[in-house]
C-alpha atoms as one frame of an Amber mdcrd trajectory, in Angstrom:
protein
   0.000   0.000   0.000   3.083   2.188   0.472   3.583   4.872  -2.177   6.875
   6.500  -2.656   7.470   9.433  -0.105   7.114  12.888  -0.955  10.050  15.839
  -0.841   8.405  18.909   0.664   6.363  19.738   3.702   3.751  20.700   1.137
   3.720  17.969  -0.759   3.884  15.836   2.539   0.511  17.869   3.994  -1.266
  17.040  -0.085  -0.434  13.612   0.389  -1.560  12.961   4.147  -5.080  14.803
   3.525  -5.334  12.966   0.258  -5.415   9.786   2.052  -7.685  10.801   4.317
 -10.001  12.271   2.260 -10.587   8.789   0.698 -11.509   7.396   4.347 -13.523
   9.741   5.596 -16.319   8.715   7.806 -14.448   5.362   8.538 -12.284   3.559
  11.051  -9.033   3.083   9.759  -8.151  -0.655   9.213  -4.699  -1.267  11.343
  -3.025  -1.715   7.826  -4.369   2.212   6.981  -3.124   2.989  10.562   0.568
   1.889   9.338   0.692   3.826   6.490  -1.183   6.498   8.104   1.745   6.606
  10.782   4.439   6.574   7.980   2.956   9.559   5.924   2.795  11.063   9.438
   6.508  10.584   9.946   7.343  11.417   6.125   5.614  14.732   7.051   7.660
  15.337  10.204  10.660  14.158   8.651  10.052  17.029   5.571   9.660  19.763
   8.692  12.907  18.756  10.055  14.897  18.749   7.131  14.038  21.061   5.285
  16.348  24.285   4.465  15.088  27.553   6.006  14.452  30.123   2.940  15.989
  33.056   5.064
């Protein structure tokens, strides 16, 4: 179910809320929770390392 991970904080947010999106209304299924948790940690991982602009 994994998809490949995205670059930016931006991109990271898209990807998370598209997800989501698609389950809304639902419980998540513990599979869902997993990647869930990932895109979660691909998002905090984009915060962290990304290069300030000023």
């Amino acid at each position: 179910m994994a998809t490949s991970v995205p670059d930016t904080t931006a991109e990271a947010n898209e990807w998370t809320h598209e997800f989501m999106v698609t389950r809304a209304g639902r419980a998540l299924s513990s599979e869902e929770q997993a990647e869930y948790g990932r895109r979660l940690a691909a998002r905090a991982n984009s915060v962290h390392t990304r290069t300030p602009t000023s």
